[in-house]
N, C-alpha and C positions, 0 to 999 in steps of 0.2 A: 362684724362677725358674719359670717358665711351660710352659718344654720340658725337666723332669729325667728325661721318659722318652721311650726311643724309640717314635716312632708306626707307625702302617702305612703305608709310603707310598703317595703317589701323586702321581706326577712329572708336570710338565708341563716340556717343552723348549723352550725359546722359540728360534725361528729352524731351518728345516728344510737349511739346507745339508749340507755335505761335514762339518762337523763333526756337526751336530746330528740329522739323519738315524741315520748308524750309532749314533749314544749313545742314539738315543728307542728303535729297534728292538735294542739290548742289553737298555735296564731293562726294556723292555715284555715279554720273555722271562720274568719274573719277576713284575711289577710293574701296575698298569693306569698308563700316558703315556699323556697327550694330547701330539699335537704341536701346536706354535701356529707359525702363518707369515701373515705379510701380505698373502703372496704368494698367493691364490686359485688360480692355473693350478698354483703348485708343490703346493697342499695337495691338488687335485682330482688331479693326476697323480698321487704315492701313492696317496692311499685308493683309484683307480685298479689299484693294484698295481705302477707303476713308478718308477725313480729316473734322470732322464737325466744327473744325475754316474756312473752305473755304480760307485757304491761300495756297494751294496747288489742282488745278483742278486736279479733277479724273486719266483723261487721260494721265496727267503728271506724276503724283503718280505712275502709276501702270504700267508705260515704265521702272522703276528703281529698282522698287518692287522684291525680292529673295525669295526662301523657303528657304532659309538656308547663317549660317553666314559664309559657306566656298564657298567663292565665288570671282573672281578676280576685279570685281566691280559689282555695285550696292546695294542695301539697304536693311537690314533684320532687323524687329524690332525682340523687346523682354521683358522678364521682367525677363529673368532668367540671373543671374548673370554670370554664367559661358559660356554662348556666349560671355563675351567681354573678356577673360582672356586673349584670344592671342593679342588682339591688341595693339597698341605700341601711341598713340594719344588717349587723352580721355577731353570729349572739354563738359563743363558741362554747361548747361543753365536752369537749373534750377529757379521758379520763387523766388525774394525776396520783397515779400513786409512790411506792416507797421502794427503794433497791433491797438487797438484802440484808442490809445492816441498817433500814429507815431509814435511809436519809430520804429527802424529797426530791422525786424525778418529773422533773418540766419538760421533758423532749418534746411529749404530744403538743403541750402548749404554745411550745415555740415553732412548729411546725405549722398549725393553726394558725400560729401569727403570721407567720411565714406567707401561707396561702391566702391568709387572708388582705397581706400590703398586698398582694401579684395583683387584686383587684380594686385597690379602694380607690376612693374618688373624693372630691372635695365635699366638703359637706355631710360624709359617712360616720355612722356612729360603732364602732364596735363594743360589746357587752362580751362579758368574760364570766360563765357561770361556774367555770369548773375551782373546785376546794385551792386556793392557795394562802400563802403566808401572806401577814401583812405587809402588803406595802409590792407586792411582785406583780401586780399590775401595769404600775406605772413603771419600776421601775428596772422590768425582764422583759413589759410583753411590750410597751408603746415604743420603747427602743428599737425592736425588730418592726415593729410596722412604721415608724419615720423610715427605716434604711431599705424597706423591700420599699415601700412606697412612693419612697423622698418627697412626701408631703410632711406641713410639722402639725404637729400635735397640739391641738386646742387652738389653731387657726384653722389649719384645711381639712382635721377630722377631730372624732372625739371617739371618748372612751367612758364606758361603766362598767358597774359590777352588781351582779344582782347571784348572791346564791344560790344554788340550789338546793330543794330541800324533799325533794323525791323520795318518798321511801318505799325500793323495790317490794313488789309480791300485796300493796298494802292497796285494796282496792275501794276502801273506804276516804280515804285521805290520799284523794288523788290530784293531782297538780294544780288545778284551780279551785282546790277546798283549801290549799293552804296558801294563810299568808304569805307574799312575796317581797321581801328586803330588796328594795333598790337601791341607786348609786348612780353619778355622773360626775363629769370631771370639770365640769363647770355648774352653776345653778341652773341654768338652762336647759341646760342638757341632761341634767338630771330631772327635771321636770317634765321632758319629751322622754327620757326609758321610764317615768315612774307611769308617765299615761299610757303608754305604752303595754305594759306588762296590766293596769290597771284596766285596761278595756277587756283582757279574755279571763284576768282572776278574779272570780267570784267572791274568795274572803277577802278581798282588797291589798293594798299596799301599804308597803311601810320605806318611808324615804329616809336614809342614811344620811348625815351630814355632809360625810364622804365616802371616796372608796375603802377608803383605811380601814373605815370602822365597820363598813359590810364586810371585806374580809377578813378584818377578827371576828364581829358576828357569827357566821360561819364556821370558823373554828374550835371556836371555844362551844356552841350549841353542842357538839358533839362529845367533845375532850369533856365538859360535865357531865354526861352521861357514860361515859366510859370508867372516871373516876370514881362514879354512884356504883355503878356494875364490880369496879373491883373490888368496894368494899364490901358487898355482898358474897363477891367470891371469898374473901380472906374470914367473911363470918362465916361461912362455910366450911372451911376448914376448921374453924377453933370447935363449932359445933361436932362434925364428925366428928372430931379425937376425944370428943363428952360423950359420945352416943346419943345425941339430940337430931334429931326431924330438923334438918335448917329452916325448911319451906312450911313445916308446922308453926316455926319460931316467927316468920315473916306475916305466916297467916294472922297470928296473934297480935302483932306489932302492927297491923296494918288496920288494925281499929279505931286507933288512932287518926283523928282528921286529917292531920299535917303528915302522916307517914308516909315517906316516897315508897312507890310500890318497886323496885327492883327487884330481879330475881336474880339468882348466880346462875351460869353457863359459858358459852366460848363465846368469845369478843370479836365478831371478825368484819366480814364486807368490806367494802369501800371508802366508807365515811368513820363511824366509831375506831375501827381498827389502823386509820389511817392518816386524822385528822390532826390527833393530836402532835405527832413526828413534826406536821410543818409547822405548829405554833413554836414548838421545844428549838428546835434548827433556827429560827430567827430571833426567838430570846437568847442562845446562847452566842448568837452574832454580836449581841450588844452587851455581850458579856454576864450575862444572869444563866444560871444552870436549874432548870426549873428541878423542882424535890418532890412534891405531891403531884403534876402529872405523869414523871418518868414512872415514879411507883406505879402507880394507877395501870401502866404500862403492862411493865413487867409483871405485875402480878394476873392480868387478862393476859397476856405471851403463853404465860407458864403452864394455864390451865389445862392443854391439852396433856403434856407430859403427866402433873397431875391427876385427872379425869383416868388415863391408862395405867397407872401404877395401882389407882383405887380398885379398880377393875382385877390387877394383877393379885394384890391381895387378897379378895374377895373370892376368887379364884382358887388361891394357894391354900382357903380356909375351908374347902368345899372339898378338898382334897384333887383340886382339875391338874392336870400336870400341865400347863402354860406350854410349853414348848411343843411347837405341831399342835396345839392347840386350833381347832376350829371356832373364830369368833364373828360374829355378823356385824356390821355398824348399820345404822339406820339413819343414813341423811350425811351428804356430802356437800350439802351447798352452804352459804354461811346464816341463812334464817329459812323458816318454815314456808311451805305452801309458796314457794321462789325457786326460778332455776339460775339464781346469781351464784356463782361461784368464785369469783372473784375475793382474796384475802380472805377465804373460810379456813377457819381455827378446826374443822373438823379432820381436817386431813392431819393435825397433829398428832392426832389420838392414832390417826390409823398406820401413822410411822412408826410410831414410838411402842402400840401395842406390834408392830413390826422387829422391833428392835429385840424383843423379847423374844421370837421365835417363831410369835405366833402365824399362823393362816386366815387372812384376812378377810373376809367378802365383805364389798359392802354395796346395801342396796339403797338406792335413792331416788323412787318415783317422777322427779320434779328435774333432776340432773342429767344436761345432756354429756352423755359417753365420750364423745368425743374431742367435747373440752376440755372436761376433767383428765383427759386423756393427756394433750395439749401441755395442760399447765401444771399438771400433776406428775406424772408419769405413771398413775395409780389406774388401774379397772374397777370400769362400776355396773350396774344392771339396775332397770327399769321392773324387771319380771322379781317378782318372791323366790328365792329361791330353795331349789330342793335342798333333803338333807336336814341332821339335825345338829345345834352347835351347842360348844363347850360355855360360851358367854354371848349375848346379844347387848350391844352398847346403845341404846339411843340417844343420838347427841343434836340431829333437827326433829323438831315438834311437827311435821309433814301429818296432813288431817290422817291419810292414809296408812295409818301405824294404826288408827283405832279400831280400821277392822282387818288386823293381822292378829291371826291365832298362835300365839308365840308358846303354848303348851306344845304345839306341833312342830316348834321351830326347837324348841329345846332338850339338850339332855337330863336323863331322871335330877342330877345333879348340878345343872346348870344354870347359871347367874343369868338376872336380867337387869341392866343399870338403866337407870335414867336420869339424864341430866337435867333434865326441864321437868320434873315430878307432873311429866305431861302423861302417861299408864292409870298413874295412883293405884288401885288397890292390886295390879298386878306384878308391882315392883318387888321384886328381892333386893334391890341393894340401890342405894340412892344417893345422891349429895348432901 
């Protein structure tokens, strides 16, 4: 075998986002990364010294920051391909999400793989963090790296899987406070990513048997939580049409030692809203039609429709005439105190309270304009804005709601909803 000893590394991370960012500026504390991005304006903004996901402060950034990939540690982004040719580690995080009818779309991954045969070499290990189905490691991505490479697989290089488990905007539980699931495709080599990953994370590692089971791992962490969330949503609904306090009823219930603390709201981001699609798409390959996660689904899908129709009654009962209706939303990205927007369920609400006539603003402190622009085709604003509205929605919990004076935002007769019972005593109308 080719690789019985561990080498020195030197990482390169393919893809600069929300995952791949804080993991390149960890090992590079250690280690010499390169970062690789496609993406020119995002690899100049780093080497820059900033990150406009804000999961990485300035100050941080730009202690580990290099002009160049030859270097004993620290971090050098890039987009040119041949800055990572020397390196011996290449740990791809690329995003994968869902087309418009969920299915699961691998292009980025395959692309990834793609660039990443153009350089491997004997003896190279590549790592695959980003969210897939079981078993699509071996059996989507090591196929495009034999053929760009025409090296073979588990002789002249290798492969693992190590999830990620990142959670945007969360600055408490940041990437080496959480445990890290490893994986290789030999014992060996699983034992070089598990020391690997275990020399910059602090809560340690957790070594996989296989690939297989780190990418179910992975999948499923999320898909149980999605499923807990909708059935909070669905009590949510039995309670409104009772006229019960949901978030009163969960307060109660959560006295209880063993009580999972869920809250109802929109299901969205990256992972929760996403993950579940690729576990369903390769059960139903093998011919099983899953029943308790598609629901779980559909019933987080639907909420935003939902969430505006409550609104619309709430409205109709206030005597608001909806149509031309001035309504404000508060928070477009898909969680609080985060400028991810990626798969936010908040834009549902603001379609669909569209659909009805209404006039939409919505303001969202944390969301940049221009992407929401991009992948929305929706306007949004940073600044409060003037004027006063028929209904104000809050659908992210953004800290900055708390000191917004929404007496001065609203009319004599106008609704304030809130989805996250994140207001409390200034709510009129709630979940």
């Amino acid at each position: 075998m080719k690789n019985s000893k561990m080498v020195i590394p030197k990482i390169a991370v393919i893809g600069l986002g929300y995952v791949g960012l804080p993991l390149a500026r960890l090992f590079g504390t250690k280690y010499p990364v390169v970062g690789f991005d496609i993406d020119l304006n995002r690899v100049t903004q780093i080497q820059s010294g900033t990150d406009k996901t804000l999961e990485i402060e300035e100050t941080i950034l730009q202690k580990v920051l290099r002009n160049s990939p030859n270097m004993k540690t620290g971090l050098y982004c890039t987009n040119n391909i041949q800055d990572i040719k020397d390196c011996n580690f290449y740990i791809v995080t690329v995003p994968t999400p869902v087309d418009s009818i969920n299915r699961p779309v691998l292009d980025n991954l395959f692309k990834a793989s793609e660039t990443v045969g153009m350089v491997l070499k004997p003896g190279d290990i590549v790592i695959y963090e980003s969210t897939v189905y079981p078993g699509a490691t071996e059996e989507e991505c090591v196929p495009i790296l034999e053929k760009t490479s025409r090296l073979i697989f588990n002789i002249d290089f290798f492969v693992g899987y190590s999830p990620e488990r990142i959670n945007p905007g969360d600055k408490e539980h940041t990437i080496e406070k959480i445990l890290k699931v490893t994986s290789g495709s030999t014992m060996e080599i699983a034992e070089q990513i598990d020391n690997l990953y275990a020399s910059v994370i602090k809560a340690g590692t957790y070594r996989a048997p296989s690939i297989k089971v780190a990418e179910a791992a992975k999948v499923i962490e999320n898909s149980q939580r999605d499923i807990n969330i909708a059935f909070v949503n669905e009590l949510a609904k039995i309670f409104n049409l009772m006229g019960i306090d949901t978030h009163a009823v969960l307060k109660a219930a959560s006295t209880k030692w063993n009580f999972l603390p869920f809250k109802p709201g929109l299901v969205g981001g990256h992972c929760i809203g996403v993950d579940p699609y690729y576990l369903t798409q390769k059960a139903q390959e093998f011919g099983y039609h899953p029943e308790i996660i598609l629901a779980g689904r559909r019933m987080n899908d639907g909420m935003g429709k939902y969430v505006a129709s409550e609104v619309v009654k709430l409205m109709v009962q206030n005597d608001i005439k909806v149509k031309d209706s001035q309504i404000l939303v508060l928070g477009i990205t898909f969680k609080e105190n985060c400028p991810d927007v990626r798969n936010t369920k908040a834009v549902d609400v603001v379609k669909e309270l569209g659909s009805y006539g209404a006039k939409v603003t919505i303001y969202d402190p944390w969301a940049m304009a221009k992407e929401v622009k991009r992948e929305y085709g929706i306007d949004t604003t940073k600044v409060i804005p003037k004027g006063r509205f028929d209904a104000i929605v809050l659908t992210v919990a953004h800290k900055q709601y708390l000191e917004t004076k929404f007496k001065d935002l609203l009319n004599p007769n106008g609704i304030l909803y809130d989805i996250k019972d994140f207001l409390s005593e200034e709510v009129d109308g709630r979940l």
